[in-house]
Backbone as CSV, one residue per row, in Angstrom:
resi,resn,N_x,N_y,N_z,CA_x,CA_y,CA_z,C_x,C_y,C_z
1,UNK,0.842,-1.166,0.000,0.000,0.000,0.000,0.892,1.236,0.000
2,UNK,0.596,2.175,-0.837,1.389,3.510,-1.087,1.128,4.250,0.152
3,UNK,2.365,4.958,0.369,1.709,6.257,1.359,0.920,7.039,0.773
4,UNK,0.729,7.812,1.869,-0.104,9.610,1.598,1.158,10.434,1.193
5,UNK,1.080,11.416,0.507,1.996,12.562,0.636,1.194,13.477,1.601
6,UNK,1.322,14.555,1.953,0.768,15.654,2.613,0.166,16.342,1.888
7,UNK,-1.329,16.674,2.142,-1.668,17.437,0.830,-1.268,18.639,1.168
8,UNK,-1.639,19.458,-0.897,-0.996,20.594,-0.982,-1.932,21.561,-1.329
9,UNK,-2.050,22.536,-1.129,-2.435,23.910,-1.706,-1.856,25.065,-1.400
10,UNK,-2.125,25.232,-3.398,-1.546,26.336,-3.890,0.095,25.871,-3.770
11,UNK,0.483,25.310,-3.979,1.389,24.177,-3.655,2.962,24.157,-2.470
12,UNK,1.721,24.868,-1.480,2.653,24.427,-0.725,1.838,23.212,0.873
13,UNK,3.167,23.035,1.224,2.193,21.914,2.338,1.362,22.233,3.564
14,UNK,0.445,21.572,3.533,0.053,22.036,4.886,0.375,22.278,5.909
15,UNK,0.426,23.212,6.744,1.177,22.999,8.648,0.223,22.415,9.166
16,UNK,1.008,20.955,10.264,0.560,20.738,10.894,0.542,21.353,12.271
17,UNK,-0.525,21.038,13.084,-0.409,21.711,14.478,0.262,21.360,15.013
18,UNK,0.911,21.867,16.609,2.097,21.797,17.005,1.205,21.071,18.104
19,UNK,0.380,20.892,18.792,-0.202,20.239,19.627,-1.832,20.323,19.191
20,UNK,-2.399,18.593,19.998,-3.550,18.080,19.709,-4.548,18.257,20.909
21,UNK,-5.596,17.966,20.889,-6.338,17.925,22.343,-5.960,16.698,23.510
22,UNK,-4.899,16.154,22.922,-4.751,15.041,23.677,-3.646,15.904,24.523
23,UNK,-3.439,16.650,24.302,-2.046,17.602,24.943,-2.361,18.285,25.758
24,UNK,-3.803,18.851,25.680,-4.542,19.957,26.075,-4.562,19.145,27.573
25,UNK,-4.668,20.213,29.036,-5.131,19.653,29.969,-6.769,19.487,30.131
26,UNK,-7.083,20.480,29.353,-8.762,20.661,29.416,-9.606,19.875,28.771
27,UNK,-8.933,18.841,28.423,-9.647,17.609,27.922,-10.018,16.652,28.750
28,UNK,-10.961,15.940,28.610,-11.614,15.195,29.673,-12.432,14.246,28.939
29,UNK,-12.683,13.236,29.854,-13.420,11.700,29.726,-13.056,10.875,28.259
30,UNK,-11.709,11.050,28.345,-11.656,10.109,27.368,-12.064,8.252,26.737
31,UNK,-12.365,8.188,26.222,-13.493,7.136,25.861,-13.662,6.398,24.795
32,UNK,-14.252,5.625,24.195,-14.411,5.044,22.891,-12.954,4.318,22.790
33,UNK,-12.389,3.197,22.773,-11.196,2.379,22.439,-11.194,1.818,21.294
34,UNK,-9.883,2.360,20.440,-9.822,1.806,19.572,-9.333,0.682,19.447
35,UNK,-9.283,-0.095,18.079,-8.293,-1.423,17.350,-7.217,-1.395,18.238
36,UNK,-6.572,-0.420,18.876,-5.332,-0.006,18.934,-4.993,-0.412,20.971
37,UNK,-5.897,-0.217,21.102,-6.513,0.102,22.493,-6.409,1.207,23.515
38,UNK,-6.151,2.296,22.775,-6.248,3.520,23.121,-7.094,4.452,23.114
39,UNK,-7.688,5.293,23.894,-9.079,6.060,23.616,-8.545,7.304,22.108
40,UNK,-9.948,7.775,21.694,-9.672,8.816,20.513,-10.642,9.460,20.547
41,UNK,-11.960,9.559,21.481,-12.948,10.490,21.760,-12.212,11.135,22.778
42,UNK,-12.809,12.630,22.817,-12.827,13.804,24.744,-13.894,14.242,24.892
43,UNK,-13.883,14.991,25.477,-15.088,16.024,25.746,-14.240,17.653,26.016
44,UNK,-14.413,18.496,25.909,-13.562,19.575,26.015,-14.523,20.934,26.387
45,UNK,-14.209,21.475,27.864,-15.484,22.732,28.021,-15.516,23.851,27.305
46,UNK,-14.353,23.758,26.447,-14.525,25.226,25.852,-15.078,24.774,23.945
47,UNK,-15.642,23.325,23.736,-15.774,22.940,22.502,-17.074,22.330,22.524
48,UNK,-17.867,21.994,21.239,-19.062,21.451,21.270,-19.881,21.788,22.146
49,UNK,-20.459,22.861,22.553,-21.341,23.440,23.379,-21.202,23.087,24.511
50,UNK,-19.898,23.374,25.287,-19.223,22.903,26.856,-19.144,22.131,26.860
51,UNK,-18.605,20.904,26.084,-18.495,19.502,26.411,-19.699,18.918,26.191
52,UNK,-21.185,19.042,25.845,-22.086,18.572,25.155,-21.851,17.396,24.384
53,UNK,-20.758,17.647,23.242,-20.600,16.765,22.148,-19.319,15.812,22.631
54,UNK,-19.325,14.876,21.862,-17.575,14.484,22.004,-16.457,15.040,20.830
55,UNK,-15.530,15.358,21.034,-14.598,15.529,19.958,-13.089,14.443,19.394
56,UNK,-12.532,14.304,18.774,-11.639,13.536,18.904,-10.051,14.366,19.465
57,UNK,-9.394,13.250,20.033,-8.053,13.690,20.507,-7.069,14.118,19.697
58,UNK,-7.589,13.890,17.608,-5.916,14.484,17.018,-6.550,15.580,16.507
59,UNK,-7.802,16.257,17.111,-7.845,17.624,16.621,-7.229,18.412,16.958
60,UNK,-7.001,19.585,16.548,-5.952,20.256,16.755,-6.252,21.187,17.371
61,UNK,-5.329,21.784,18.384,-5.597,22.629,20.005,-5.620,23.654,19.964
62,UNK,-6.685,24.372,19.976,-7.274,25.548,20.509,-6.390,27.042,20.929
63,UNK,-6.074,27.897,20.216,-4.771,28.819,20.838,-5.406,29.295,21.878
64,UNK,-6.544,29.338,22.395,-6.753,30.234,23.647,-7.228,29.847,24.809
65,UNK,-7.615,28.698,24.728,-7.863,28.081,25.977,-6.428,26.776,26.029
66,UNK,-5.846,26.887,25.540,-5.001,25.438,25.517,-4.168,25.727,26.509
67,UNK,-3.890,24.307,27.572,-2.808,24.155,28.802,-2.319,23.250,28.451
68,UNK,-0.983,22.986,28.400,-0.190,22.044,28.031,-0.570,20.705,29.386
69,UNK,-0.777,19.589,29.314,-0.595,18.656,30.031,0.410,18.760,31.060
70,UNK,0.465,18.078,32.168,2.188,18.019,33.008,3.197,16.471,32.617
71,UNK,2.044,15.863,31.975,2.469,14.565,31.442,3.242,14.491,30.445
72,UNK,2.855,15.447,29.794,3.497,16.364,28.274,4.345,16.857,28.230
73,UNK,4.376,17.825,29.599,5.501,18.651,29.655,6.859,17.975,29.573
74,UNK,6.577,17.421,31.038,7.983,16.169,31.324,8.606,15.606,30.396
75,UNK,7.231,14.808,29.205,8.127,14.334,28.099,8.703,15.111,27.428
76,UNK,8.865,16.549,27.083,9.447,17.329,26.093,10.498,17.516,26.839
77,UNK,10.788,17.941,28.060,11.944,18.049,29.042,12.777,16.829,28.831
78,UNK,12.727,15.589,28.518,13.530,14.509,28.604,13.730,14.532,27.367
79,UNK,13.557,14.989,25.958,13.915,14.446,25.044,14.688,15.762,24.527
């Protein structure tokens, strides 16, 4: 099976985000397990009408409410 390239427009590549909601501290009740056995639903109060909806964890994080994790942090400190 071929890869993906990254898509393009206007031909240049997309940026990806530098952090996901899984990064975010303000994410909460994570849920739904995948194939993988890792959750990929949240709930987030400042998204989907206060946490109303679920969202997934590789969306990409919010510039104004976003708190970096402490779980997160640590790992960027060690590497």
């Amino acid at each position: 099976m071929a890869l993906r390239k990254p898509t393009r427009r206007n031909g240049k590549a997309q940026e990806r985000p530098k952090y996901q909601c899984r990064h975010c501290a303000n994410s909460y009740d994570w849920h739904e397990i995948g194939y993988d056995g890792k959750p990929f639903l949240c709930r987030c109060p400042y998204k989907q009408q206060g946490g109303k909806f679920c969202i997934f964890l590789k969306d990409p994080a919010c510039d104004e409410h976003f708190k970096l994790r402490p779980d997160y942090a640590e790992a960027d400190k060690q590497v």
